[in-house]
TIKEZA-126054 format. One record per residue: residue number from 1; residue in one letter; z negated, y, x of N, C-alpha, C in turn. Coordinates in steps of 0.2 Angstrom, whole numbers, plus 2048, in hexadecimal, padded with zeros to 3 digits. Layout:
! TIKEZA-126054
(atom NUM,A,(Z,Y,X),(Z,Y,X),(Z,Y,X))
...
END
This chain:
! TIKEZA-126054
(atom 1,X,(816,701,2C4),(815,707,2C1),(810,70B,2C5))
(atom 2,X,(812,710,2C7),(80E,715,2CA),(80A,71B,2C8))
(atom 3,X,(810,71E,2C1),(80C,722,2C0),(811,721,2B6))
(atom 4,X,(80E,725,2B2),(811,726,2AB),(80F,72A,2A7))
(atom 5,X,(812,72F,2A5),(810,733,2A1),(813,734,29A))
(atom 6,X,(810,73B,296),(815,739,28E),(80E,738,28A))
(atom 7,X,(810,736,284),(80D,735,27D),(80D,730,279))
(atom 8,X,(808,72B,27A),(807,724,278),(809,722,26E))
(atom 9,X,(80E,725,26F),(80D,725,267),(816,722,264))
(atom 10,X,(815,71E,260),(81D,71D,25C),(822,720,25E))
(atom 11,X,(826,71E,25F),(82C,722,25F),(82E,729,266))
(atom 12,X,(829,72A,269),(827,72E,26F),(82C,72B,275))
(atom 13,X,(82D,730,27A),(82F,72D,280),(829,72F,285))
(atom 14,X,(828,726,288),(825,729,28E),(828,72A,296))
(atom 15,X,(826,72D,29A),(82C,72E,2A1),(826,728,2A5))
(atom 16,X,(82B,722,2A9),(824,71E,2AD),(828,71E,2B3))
(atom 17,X,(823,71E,2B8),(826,71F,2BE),(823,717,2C4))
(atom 18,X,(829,714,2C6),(828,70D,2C7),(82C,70C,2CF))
(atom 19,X,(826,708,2D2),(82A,706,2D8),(82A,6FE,2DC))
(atom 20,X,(82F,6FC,2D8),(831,6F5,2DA),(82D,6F0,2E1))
(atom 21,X,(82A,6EE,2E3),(829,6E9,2E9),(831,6EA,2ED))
(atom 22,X,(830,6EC,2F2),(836,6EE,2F7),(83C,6F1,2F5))
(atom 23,X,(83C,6F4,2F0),(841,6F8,2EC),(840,6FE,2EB))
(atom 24,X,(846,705,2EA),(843,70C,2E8),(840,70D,2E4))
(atom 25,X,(83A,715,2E3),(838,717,2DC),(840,717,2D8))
(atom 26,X,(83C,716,2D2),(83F,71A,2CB),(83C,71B,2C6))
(atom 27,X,(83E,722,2C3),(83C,723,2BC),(83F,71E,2B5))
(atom 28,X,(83D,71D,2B0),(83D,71C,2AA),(83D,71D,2A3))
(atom 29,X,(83F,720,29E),(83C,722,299),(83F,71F,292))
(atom 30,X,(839,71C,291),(838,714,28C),(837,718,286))
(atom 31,X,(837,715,280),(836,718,279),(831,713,279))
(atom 32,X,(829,716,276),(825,713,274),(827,70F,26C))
(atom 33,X,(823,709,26D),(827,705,268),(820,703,263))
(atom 34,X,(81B,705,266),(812,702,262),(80E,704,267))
(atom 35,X,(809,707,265),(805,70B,267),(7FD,709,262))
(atom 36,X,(7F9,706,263),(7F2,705,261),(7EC,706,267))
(atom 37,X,(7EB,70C,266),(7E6,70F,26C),(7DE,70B,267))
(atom 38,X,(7DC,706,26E),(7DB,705,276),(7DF,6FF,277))
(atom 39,X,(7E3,6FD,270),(7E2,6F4,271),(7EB,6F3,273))
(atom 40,X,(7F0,6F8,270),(7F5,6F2,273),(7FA,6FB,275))
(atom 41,X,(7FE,6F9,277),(803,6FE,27A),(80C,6FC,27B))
(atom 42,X,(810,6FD,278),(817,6F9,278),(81C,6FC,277))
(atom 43,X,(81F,6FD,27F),(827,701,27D),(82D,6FE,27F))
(atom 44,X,(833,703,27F),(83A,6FE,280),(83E,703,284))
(atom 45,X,(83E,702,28B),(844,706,28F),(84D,6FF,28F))
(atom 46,X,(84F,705,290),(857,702,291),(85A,707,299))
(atom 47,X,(85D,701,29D),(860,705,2A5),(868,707,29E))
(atom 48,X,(869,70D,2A1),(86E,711,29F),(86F,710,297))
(atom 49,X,(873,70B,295),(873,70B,28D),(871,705,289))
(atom 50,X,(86F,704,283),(86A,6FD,281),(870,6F9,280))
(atom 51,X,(86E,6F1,282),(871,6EB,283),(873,6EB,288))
(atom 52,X,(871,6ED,28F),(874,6EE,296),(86E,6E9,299))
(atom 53,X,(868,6EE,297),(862,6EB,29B),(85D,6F0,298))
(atom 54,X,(85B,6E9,293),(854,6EE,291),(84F,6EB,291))
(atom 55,X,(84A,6EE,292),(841,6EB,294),(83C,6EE,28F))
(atom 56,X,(83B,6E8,28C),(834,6EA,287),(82F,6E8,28B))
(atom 57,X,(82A,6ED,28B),(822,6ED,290),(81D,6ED,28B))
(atom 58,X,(817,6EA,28A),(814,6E9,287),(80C,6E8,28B))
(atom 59,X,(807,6ED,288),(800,6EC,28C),(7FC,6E9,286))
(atom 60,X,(7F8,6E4,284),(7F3,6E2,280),(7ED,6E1,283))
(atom 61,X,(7E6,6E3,280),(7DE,6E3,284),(7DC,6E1,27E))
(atom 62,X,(7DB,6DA,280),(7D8,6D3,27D),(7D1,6D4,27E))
(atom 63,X,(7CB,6D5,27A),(7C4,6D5,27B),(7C4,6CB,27C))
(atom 64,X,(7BE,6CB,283),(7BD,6C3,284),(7B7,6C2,281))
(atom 65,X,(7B4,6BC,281),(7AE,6BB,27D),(7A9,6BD,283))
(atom 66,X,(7A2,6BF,27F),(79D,6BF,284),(7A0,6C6,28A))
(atom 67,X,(7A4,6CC,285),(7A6,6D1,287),(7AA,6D1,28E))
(atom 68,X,(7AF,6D6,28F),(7B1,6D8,293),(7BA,6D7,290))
(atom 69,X,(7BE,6DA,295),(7C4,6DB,293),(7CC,6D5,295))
(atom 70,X,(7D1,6D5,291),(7D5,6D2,298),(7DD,6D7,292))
(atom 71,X,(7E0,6D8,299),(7E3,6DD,298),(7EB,6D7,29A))
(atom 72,X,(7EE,6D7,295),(7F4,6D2,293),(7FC,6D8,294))
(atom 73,X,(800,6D7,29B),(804,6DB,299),(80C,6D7,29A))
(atom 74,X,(810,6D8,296),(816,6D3,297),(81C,6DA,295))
(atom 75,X,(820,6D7,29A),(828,6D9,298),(82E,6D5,299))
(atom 76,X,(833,6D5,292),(837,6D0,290),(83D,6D6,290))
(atom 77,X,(842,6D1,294),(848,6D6,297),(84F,6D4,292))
(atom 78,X,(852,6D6,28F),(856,6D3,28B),(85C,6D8,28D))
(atom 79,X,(866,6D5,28E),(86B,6DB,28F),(86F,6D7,294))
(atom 80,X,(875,6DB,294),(879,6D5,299),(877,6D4,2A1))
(atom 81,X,(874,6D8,2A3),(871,6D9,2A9),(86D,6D3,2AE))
(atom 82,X,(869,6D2,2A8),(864,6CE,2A8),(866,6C8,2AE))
(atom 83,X,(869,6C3,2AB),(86A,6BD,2B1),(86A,6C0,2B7))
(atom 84,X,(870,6C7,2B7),(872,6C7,2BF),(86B,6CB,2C2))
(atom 85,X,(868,6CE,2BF),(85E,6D0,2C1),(859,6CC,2C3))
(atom 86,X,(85B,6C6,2BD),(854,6C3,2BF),(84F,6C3,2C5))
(atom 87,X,(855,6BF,2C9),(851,6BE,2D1),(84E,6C4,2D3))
(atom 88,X,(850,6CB,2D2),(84E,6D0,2D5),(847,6D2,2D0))
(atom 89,X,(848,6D0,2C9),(842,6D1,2C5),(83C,6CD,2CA))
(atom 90,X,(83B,6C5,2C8),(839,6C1,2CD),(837,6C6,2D2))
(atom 91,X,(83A,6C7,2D6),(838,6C9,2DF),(834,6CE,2E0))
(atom 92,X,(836,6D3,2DB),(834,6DC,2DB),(832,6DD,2D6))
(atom 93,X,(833,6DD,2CF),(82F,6E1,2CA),(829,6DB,2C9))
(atom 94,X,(829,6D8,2C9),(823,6D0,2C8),(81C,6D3,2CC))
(atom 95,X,(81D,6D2,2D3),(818,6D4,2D7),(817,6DB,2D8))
(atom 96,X,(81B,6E0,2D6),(818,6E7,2D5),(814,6E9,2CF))
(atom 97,X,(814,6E4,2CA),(812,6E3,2C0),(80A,6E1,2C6))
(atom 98,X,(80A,6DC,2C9),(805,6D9,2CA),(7FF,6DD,2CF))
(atom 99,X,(803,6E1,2D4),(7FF,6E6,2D7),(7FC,6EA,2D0))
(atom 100,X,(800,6ED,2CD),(7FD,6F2,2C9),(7F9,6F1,2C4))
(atom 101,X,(7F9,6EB,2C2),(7F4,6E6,2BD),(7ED,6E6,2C3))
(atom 102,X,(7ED,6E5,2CA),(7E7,6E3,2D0),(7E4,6EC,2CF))
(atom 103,X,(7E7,6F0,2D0),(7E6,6F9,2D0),(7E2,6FC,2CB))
(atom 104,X,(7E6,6F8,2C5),(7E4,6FB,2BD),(7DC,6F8,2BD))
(atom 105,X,(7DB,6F0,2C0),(7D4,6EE,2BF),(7CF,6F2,2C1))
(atom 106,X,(7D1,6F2,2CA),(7CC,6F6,2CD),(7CA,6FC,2CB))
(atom 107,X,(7CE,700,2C7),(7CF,707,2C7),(7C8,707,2BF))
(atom 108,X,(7CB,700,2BB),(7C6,701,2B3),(7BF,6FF,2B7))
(atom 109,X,(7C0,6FA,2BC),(7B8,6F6,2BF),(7B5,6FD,2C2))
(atom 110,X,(7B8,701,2C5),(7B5,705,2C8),(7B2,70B,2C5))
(atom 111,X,(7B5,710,2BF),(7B3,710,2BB),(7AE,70E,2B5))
(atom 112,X,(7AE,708,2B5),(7A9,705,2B2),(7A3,708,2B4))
(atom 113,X,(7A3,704,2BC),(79C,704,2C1),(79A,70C,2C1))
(atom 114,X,(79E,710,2C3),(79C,718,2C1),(799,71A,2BE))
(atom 115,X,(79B,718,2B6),(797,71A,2AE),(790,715,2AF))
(atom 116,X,(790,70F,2B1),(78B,70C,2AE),(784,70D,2B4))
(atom 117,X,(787,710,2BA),(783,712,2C0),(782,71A,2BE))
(atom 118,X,(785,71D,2BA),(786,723,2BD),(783,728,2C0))
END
């Protein structure tokens, strides 16, 4: 995910804009499904119409002990699509989730060091 915008709130749509590990950009616009500002975030996109290929994404920020955060994000793919996907899920959505999980740290750690230096 590169970029997302819209209104974190029930029922809302947001536009996410995502670019797979060796595959084109594309847009998305998911229906937020739960929304609890700072702690959890959870929507449901469908490709073209639901039960084809839908993806629920879900962000969770776990407080750890002895402070500090860990940020839990999962998406469960369910539609006919699915089997014939997987492998591509695997190859390209997998480690682009995982670059943008490595961006979103730096980006909070960096931030952090900012405020606490600033």
């Amino acid at each position: 995910m590169t970029r997302a915008s819209g209104t974190a709130a029930p029922g809302e749509r947001l536009t996410i804009h995502m670019r797979p590990e060796g595959g084109r950009a594309m847009t998305f616009r998911p229906t937020v499904r739960e929304a609890v500002p700072p702690h959890r975030l959870r929507w449901l996109g469908h490709l073209l119409v639901p039960g084809i290929f839908d993806g629920e994404h879900s962000f969770t920020i776990e407080p750890l002990d002895g402070g500090g955060i860990r940020l839990v994000q999962q998406e469960d793919f369910r539609g006919i699509l699915v089997p014939l996907l997987a492998k591509s899920l695997d190859r390209r959505t997998l480690p682009a989730f995982e670059r943008m999980n490595r961006a979103l740290k730096q980006r909070v750690e960096r931030t952090h060091d900012t405020a606490a230096h600033g």
